[in-house]
C-alpha positions in Angstrom: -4.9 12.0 -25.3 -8.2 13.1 -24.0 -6.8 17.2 -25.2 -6.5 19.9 -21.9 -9.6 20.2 -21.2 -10.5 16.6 -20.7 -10.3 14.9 -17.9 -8.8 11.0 -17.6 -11.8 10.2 -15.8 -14.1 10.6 -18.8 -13.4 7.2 -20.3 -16.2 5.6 -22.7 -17.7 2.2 -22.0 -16.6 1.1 -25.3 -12.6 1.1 -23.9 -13.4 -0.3 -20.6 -16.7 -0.9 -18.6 -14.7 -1.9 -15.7 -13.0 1.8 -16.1 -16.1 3.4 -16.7 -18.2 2.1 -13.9 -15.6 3.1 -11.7 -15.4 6.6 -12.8 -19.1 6.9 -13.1 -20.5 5.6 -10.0 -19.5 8.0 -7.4 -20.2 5.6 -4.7 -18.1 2.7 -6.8 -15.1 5.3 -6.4 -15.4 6.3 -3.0 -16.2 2.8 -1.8 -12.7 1.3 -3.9 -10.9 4.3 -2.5 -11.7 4.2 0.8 -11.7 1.0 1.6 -8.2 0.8 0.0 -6.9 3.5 2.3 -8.4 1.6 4.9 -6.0 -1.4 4.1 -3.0 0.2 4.3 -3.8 1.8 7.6 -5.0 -1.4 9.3 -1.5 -2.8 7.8 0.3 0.4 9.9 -1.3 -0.3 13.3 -0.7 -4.2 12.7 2.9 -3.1 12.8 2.5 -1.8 16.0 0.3 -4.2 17.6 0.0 -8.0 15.9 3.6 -10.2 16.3 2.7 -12.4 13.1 3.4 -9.3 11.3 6.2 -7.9 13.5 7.8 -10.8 15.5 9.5 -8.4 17.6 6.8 -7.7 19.5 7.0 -11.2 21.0 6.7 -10.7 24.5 9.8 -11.9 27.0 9.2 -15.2 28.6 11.2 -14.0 31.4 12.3 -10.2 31.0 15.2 -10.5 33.5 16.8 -13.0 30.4 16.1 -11.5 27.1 17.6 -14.5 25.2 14.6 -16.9 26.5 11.9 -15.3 24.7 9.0 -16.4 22.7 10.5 -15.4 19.6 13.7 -17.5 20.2 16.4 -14.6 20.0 19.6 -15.8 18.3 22.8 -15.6 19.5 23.6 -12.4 16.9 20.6 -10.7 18.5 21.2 -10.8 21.9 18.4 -8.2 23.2 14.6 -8.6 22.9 13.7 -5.6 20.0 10.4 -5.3 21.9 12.4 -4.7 25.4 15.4 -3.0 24.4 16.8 -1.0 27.5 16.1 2.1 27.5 19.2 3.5 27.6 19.5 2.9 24.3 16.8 4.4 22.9 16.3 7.4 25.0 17.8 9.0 27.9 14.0 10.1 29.7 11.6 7.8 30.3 8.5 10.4 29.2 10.2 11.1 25.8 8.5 10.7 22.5 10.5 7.2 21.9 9.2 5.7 25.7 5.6 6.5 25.1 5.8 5.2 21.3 6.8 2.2 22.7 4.3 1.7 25.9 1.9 2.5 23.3 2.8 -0.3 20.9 3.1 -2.7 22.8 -0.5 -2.8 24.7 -2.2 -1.9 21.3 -4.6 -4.5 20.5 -4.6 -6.0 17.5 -8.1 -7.3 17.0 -9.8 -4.2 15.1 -6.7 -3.9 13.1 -7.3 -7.0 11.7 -11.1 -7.2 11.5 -10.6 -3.4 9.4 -7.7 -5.3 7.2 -10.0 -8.2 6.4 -13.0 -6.2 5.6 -10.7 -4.2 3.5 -8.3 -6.9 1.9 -10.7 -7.8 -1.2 -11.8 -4.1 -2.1 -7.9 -3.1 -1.9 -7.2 -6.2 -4.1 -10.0 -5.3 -6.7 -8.5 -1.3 -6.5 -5.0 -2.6 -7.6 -6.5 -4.7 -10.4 -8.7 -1.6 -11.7 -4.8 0.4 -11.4 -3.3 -2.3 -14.0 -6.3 -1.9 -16.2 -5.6 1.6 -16.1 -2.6 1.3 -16.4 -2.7 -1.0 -19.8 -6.0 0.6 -21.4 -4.1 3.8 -20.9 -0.9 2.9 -22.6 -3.1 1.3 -25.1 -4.8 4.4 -26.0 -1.3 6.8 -26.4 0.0 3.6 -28.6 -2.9 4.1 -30.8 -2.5 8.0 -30.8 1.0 8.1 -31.7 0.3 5.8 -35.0 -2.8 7.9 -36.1 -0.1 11.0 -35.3 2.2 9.4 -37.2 0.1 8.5 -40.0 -1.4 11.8 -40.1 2.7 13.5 -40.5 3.0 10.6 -43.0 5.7 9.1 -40.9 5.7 4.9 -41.8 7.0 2.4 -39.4 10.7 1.6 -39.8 11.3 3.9 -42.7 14.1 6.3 -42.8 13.5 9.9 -44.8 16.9 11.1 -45.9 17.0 14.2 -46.0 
């Protein structure tokens, strides 16, 4: 709408001063952006590391039965998925698939989630400010394409025979 050489980011506080605080204040920006980012990737090492978010790694009450675990393993899933043997997974015990899995399951989960609260509300107010965009935007080419058509002389739901 803005034409080629304008940038989306140049939006007037008369559209949105939600839109245009966040693309004026550089630090606004970084901060929402960031901190967004910063969600996500606490959310990918929770899925390593905290069981509410990935039950399977529930330790074994007693590894040499798999079905008594914490997690209550049901008849249709009769191995632990966070003590699978390791035949199944890999064939050497240094592979890539071993150490991914030492690895996840001695990962703490405490930073994780102090980095996904801290985050949570800034990620939250990022996706709101993505709607707004999202509407004021399609707002904005609505009201374009009538003035366009207006301009060509084009009326709504008026046929020209020609």
């Amino acid at each position: 709408m803005g034409g080629s050489g304008q940038s989306h980011k140049k939006v007037d506080e008369s559209r949105s001063k939600i839109l245009h605080l966040y693309y004026t204040n550089r630090t606004v920006l970084f901060l929402f952006c960031a901190l967004n980012e910063l969600f996500f990737i606490a959310l990918y090492l929770l899925s390593f590391s905290s069981p509410l978010l990935s039950p399977s790694l529930l330790v074994s009450a007693d590894p040499a039965n798999p079905s008594s675990t914490i997690n209550a393993a049901t008849p249709s899933q009769p191995i632990n998925p966070a003590h699978p043997k390791p035949s199944l997974l890999f064939t050497n015990p240094w592979s890539a698939g071993a150490m991914e899995m030492a690895r996840a399951n001695k990962m703490d989960s405490t930073v994780p989630w102090i980095l996904a609260g801290i985050s949570v509300v800034p990620m939250l107010g990022k996706q709101a400010i993505n709607v707004i965009q999202l509407i004021k935007a399609s707002k904005w080419l609505g009201e374009g394409d009538v003035a366009a058509r207006r301009k060509a002389g084009i009326t709504a739901g008026v046929k020209k025979n020609r």
